[in-house]
DRENVEX-866216 format. One record per residue (C-alpha): residue in one letter; y, z, x. Coordinates in Angstrom, 2 decimals. Example, Ala and Ser with C-alpha at 12.3 -4.5 7.8 and 13.67 -1.06 7.14 Angstrom:
<nodes>
residuo  py  pz  px
a  -4.50  7.80  12.30
s  -1.06  7.14  13.67
</nodes>
This chain:
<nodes>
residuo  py  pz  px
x  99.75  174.94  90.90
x  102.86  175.92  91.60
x  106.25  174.30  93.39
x  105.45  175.82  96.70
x  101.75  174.79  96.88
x  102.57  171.30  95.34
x  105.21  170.53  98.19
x  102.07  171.43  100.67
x  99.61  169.67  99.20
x  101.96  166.28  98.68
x  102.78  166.79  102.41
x  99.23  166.82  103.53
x  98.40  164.26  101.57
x  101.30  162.04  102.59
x  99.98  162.95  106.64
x  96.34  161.65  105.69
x  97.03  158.40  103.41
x  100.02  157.39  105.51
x  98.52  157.11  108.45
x  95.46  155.52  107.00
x  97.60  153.08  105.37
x  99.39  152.38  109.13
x  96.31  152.79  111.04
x  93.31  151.26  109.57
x  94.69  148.78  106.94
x  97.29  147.22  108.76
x  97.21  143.76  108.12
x  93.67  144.10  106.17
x  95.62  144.70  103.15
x  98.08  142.14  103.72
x  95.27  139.69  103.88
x  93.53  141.23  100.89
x  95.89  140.52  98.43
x  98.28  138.01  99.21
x  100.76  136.81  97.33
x  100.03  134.66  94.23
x  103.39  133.01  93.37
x  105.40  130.54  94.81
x  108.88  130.51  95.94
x  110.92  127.72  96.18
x  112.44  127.19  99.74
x  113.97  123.81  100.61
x  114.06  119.88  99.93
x  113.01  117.37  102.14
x  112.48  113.61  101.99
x  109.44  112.28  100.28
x  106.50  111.38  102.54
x  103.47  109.42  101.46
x  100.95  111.73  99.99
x  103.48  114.28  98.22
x  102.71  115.14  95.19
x  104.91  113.12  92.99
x  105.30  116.80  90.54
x  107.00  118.01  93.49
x  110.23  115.53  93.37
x  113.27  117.13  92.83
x  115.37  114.10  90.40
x  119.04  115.79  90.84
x  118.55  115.42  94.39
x  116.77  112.30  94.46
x  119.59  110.92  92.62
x  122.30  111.98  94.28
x  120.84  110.69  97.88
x  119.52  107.40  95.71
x  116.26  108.27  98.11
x  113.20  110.56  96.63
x  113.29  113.86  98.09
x  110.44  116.76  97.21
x  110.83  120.57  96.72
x  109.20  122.62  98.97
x  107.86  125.60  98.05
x  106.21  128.83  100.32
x  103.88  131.56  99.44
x  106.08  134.96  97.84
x  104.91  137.61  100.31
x  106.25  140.44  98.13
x  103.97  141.90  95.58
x  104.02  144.03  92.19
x  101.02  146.44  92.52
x  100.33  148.60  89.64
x  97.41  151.58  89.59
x  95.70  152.37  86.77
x  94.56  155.73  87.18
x  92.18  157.11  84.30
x  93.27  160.68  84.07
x  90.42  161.71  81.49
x  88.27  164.79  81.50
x  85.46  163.02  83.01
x  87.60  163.03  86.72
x  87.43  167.02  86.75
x  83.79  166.84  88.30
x  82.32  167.20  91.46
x  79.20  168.82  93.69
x  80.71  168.13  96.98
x  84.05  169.40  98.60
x  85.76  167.30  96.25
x  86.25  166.66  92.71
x  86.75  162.43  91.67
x  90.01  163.53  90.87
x  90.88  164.41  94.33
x  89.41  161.53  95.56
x  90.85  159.23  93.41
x  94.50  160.54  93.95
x  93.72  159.98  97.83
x  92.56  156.84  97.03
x  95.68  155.83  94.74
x  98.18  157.41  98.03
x  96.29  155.03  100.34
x  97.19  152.10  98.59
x  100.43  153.18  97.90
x  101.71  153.82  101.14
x  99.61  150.66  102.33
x  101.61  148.38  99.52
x  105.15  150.27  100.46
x  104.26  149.09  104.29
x  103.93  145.50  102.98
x  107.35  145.83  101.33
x  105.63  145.70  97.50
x  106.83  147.06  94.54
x  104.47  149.85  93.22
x  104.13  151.21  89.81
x  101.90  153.62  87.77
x  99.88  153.66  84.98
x  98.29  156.94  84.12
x  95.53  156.56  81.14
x  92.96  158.16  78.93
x  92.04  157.18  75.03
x  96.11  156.55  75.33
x  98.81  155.58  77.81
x  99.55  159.09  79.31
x  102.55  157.81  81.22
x  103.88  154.51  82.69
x  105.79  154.90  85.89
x  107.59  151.38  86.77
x  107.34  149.36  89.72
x  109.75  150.20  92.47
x  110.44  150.11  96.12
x  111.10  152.83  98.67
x  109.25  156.35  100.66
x  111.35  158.36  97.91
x  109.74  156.28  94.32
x  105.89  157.11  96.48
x  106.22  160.68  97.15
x  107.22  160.83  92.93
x  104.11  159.01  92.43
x  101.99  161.68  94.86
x  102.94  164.38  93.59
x  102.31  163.19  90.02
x  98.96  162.10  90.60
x  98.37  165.83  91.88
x  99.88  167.72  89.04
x  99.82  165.55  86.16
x  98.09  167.23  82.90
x  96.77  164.87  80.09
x  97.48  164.94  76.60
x  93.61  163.95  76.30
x  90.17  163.81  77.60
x  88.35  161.28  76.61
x  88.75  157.50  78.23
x  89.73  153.88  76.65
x  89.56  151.40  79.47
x  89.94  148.32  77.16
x  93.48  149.69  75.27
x  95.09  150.78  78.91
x  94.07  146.74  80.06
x  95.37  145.61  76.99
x  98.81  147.80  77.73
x  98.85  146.38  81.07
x  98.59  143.04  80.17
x  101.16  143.37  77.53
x  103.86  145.54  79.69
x  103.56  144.12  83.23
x  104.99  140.58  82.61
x  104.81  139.11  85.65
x  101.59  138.50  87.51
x  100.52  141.64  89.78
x  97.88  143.04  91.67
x  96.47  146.09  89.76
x  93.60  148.19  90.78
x  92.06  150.46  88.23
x  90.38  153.87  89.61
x  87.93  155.22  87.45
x  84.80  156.70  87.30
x  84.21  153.99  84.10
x  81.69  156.65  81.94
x  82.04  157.31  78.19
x  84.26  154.53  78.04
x  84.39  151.85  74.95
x  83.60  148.60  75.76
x  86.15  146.74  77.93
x  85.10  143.59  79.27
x  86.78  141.04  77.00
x  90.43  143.18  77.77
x  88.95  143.27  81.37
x  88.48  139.24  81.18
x  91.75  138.51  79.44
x  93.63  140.98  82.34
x  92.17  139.32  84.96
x  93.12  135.98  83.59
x  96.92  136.91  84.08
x  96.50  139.88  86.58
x  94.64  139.97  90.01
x  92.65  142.98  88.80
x  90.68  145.44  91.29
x  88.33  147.58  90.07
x  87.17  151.47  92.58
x  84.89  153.13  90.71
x  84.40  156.57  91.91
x  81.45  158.56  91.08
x  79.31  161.92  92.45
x  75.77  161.94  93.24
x  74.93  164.71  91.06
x  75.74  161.91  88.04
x  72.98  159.60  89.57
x  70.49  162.50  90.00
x  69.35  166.20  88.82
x  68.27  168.42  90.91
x  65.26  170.38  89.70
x  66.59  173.84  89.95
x  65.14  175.20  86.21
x  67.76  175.72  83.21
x  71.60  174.38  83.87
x  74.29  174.46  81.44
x  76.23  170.99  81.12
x  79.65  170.57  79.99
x  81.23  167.23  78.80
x  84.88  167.85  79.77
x  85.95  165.01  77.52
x  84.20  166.51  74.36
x  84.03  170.11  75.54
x  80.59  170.22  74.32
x  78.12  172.71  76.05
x  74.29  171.98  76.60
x  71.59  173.91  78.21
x  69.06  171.46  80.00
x  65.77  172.35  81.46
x  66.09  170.82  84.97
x  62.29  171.81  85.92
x  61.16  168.42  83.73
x  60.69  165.57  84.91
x  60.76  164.29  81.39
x  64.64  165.61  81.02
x  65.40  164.31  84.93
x  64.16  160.55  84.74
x  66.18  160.55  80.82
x  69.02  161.51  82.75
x  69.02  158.92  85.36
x  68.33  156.47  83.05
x  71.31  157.28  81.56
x  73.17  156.66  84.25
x  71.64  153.69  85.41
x  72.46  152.03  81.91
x  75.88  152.93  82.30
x  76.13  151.39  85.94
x  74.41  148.30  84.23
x  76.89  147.58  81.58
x  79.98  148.42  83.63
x  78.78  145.95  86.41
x  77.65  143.01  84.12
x  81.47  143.94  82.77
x  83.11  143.10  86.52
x  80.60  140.04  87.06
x  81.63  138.39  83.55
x  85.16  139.32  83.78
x  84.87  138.17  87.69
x  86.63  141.76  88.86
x  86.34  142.54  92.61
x  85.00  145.84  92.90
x  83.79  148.75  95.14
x  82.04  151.55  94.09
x  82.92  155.07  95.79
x  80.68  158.12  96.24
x  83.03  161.58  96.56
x  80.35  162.26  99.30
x  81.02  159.60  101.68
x  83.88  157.97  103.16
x  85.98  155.78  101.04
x  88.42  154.07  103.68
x  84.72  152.42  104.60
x  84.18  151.03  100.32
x  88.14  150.09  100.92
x  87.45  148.02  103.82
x  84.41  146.26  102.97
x  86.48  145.54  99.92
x  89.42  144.03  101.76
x  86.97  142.49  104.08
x  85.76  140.71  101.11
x  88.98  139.20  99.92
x  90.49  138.44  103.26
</nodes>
């Protein structure tokens, strides 16, 4: 892709998610994920039923009267995506290839977190960390991020879920919102890094997925590629025999990485490229609200 056609495509982009972000999710998002810390705002005199942790001594001295801190909710956020950028993404039987949709996806909440006045940051992982953009503020740090998650090129295909949550829970140090996008196939297991992420992190997970992963059509002999071992295999469609082993396939997959989000007690959404995701988004925020 070159300059010219990656200036277009980060413009239309920035048209669609922006106004999603303005539109649709105004104040959903807010509600979704509100802030998690504390601030402290002011002292006041003690009244019956404060909680006695709350006193502030210096103050309480000084007046020779017990006075309590009082704190408010921190509005402002540290959102960080963690975008799997494996081989995996490059596949589609729609309009649109998962990685399309989930650099849509990733714009959408970036502009939406940007609107709330968050700081945003970016993750970009396969079996490694491909590249860690920090969180920052400002229309100028999300267009970098946009056109990134159009033209960035991994190192490698194949995908480590559990060593990007470990990463995230070692190099984000302050408790954030983070939403992973993946499609979550051919993935080692990650539920205890999922559990121990969660524990410190408000973790989100989209999983994005087409339908021609769920289901083969029966169309006679089809070559199969796995982009994230570049191995070729010719499959006779035409039986049954091959089809229902290939669903089942699937299905098991689905099956682990859900029992993953219940034990690890991840909110997630699941996302077909087929249909509409601002609808998965909102029944998601819906959800947490």
């Amino acid at each position: 892709m070159d300059t010219t056609e990656l200036l277009k495509k980060v413009r239309q982009i920035e048209i669609k998610t922006k106004g999603l972000s303005q539109n649709i999710f105004a104040g959903q998002y807010h509600s979704a994920f509100k802030g998690r810390g504390m601030a402290f705002s002011e002292v006041r005199e003690y009244q019956y039923g404060d909680d006695i942790r709350d006193i502030d001594w210096n103050v309480t001295a000084r007046y020779n009267k017990p006075y309590v801190k009082v704190f408010e909710e921190e509005r402002e956020l540290t959102v960080v995506l963690m975008i799997d950028v494996s081989g995996s993404l490059d596949f589609g039987s729609t309009s649109a290839f998962k990685r399309n949709m989930v650099a849509e996806i990733a714009a959408t909440l970036a502009f939406s977190a940007i609107q709330n006045n968050d700081k945003i940051g970016v993750i970009f992982f396969s079996d490694k960390i491909e590249k860690f953009i920090p969180p920052k503020k400002g229309k100028k740090h999300i267009l970098y991020i946009i056109r990134e998650l159009l033209s960035f090129k991994p190192e490698n295909n194949r995908t480590d879920i559990g060593m990007a949550l470990k990463y995230l829970t070692n190099a984000i140090k302050k408790r954030c919102t983070t939403f992973i996008i993946s499609d979550f196939l051919d993935s080692p297991k990650f539920e205890e890094a999922m559990t121990i992420a969660n524990r410190k992190h408000d973790i989100v997970a989209l999983q994005v997925y087409d339908k021609l992963e769920t289901r083969l059509p029966a169309i006679g002999l089809m070559k199969l590629l796995d982009a994230e071992t570049n191995k070729e295999v010719w499959i006779d469609t035409s039986s049954k025999k091959t089809r229902s082993a290939y669903e089942r396939h699937f299905e098991k997959e689905l099956f682990y990485t859900q029992q993953a989000f219940t034990k690890s007690k991840v909110d997630n959404v699941m996302m077909n490229t087929n249909d509409d995701y601002v609808k998965s988004l909102m029944l998601l925020f819906k959800k947490r609200s």
